[in-house]
Structures are given as structure tokens and as C-alpha cells.
C-alpha positions, 0 to 999 in steps of 0.5 A, a space after each residue: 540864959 536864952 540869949 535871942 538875937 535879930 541880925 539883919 545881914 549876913 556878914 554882921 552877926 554877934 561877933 565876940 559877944 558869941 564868945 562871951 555867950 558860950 564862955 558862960 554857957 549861956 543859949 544862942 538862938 537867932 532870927 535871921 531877918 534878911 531870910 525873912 525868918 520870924 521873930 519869936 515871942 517873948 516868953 520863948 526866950 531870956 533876953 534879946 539883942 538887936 544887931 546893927 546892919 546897912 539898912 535904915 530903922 525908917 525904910 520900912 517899904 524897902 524891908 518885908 521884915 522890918 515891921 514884924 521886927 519893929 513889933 517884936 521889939 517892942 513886945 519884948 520891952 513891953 514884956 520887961 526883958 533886957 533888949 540891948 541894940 547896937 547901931 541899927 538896933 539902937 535906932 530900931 528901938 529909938 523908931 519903935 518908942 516914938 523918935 525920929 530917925 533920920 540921915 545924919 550931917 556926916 558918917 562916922 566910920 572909923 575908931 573915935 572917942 566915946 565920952 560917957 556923961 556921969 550918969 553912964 557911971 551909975 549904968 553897966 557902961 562905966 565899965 568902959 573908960 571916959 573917953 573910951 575909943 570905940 569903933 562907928 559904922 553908920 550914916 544915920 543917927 536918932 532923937 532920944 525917944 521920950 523917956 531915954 537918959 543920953 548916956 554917951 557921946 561923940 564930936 561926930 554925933 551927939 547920941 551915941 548911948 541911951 537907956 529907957 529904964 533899966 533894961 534897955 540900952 542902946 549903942 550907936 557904937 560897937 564893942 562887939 568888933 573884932 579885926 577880922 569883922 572891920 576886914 569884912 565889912 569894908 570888902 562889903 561896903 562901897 563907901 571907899 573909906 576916903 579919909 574925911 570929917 569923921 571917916 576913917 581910912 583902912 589903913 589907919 582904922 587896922 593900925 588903931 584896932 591892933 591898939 584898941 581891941 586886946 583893951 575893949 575884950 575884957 570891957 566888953 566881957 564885963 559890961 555883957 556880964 553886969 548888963 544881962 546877969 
């Protein structure tokens, strides 16, 4: 399979869904949108993820790329492949099918707890278990797009997982991190990470990442595997 990916920043890339991909033999290719690099149409590849970031999926003026992405997006789902967005990429898709995007009440930053509803159960997310820890980066959050199925959510924020069908799905969430990715995003960050509502302090986001990932690796490798295969 031709896995396409759109990143946004540098520092935030595919991070173990790579392993994965190259555990399976599967291509990787990638549009690097902060180069303003152009995304390819549908036809040239298999499926497509859509990768989280600091912008917002609203601040189009601020991003030269942003609509090109947002036409890319919904050409691949008007074309049927598999789209899968995390974070940003969740809110992207939520933008290019109709929903609002916006500022939300707090961050969430840090490990906390995903319960996933009974009809995540019938998705490739019942791979992970009700709650699960996963780990939030963000301050912005989405209206379900019409037609989306709420899958998932979290004390901090209510959509946290959505389908549109059967081959898109979004994550606010990320279970692609690894210990040394939660390192660089807080050297890239200025948010201080000062413990508070739903933001977690370093210390204690390094202690519950030694706990939760060895546990979230499998899950992920299986959920990759039921999702795009």
C-alpha cells in the first residue's frame, strides 16, 4: 500500500505509525506543507493521513498551504480512500466537511483518559480499552461534521473521535507518540506546562509515558492494521 501523509511542522511527523508502515512493507511518501510542497491527487496514492500540528484548521490567512490542503482532503474522501486525521488532522477534516472549528474552554496537555462509546466497538478503535490513557496536545476542539458518528470522549473535551463512514476517521488524540517525540514537542512549545485543569506537568506526563506506551504500541500496530488493511 501507498501510504500518503500531509505534515504541518517539522518536529511532528508520523512517529511509530512509520514503524508500523515499514514493519509491513507498506511506501511512505509525504507532502511537507510547512515547505509549501504540494499535495498530490488522489490516484497517486492508497491512503492518506493527516497529521496534527500547532496551527489552527480556521487560520487560513495565516497558512499559504492551508487551502490547497483542505482541497486535497476532501478530494481524497470524495474519491473514497481511507483518510485517517490525528489532532489537527481531525479538525482539518471536521473544516472541509462543514463544521465549526474553534477555540476551546482549556488545553489538554498531558495523559488522560479516552472512553470510547459502544459504537467505537464495532470500529478499529475497539482495539484499545474503555478508558484508555492516551495522550492531548491541543487548545482547539470541533462540532461533529454532519453525518459524523461521535466515537470517543474525555472529561476535558467532548469529541475526541469521530467516523464519516467507514473510511474516514479522526483522532483529537495521539497514539502514534513516542518518549522522545513528548521531549521535543515541549522544547518546541511555549506553553510552560504548568500543572493546571486538564495540563499536565513534565514531570508527570514522563512518569505516565514510561507506564502507558510499552501498552499503546501493540494497540496501535493492531488498530493501523484493521483500519487501512
Amino acid at each position: 500500500m501507498n501510504l500518503h501523509y500531509f505534515q504541518h511542522v517539522p518536529y511532528e511527523g508520523l512517529d511509530r505509525i512509520e514503524d508500523w508502515a515499514v514493519s509491513r512493507g507498506h511506501t511512505l511518501s509525504a507532502t511537507h506543507l510547512y515547505l509549501d510542497e504540494k499535495p498530490p491527487m488522489p490516484d497517486e496514492y492508497d491512503a492518506l493521513i493527516i497529521l496534527g500540528g500547532p496551527q489552527s484548521a480556521y487560520a487560513d490567512e495565516k497558512c499559504s498551504w492551508m487551502a490547497d490542503e483542505k482541497q486535497a482532503i476532501w478530494q481524497a474522501i470524495d474519491s473514497g480512500k481511507k483518510v485517517l486525521g490525528i489532532c489537527l488532522g481531525a479538525q482539518m477534516i471536521a473544516s472541509v466537511l462543514g463544521a465549526h472549528v474553534y477555540p476551546h474552554s482549556q488545553k489538554e496537555i498531558g495523559w488522560w483518559p479516552v472512553t470510547f462509546n459502544a459504537k467505537a466497538a464495532k470500529t478499529a478503535l475497539s482495539v484499545f480499552g474503555s478508558p484508555s490513557a492516551m495522550y492531548h496536545w491541543h487548545g482547539d476542539t470541533f462540532d461533529l461534521p454532519p453525518g459524523a458518528t461521535l466515537l470517543a470522549s474525555t472529561p476535558g473535551c467532548k469529541n475526541q473521535a469521530y467516523s464519516v463512514g467507514a473510511n474516514v476517521l479522526a483522532l483529537q488524540f495521539h497514539p502514534e507518540i513516542s518518549f522522545e517525540t513528548i521531549d521535543r514537542w515541549v522544547k518546541e512549545s511555549d506553553a510552560g506546562l504548568k500543572p493546571s485543569g486538564y495540563v499536565m506537568g513534565l514531570a508527570e506526563m514522563k512518569k505516565q509515558a514510561s507506564e502507558h506506551l510499552q501498552t499503546l504500541k501493540p494497540q496501535l500496530e493492531t488498530f493501523l492494521d484493521r483500519f487501512f488493511e
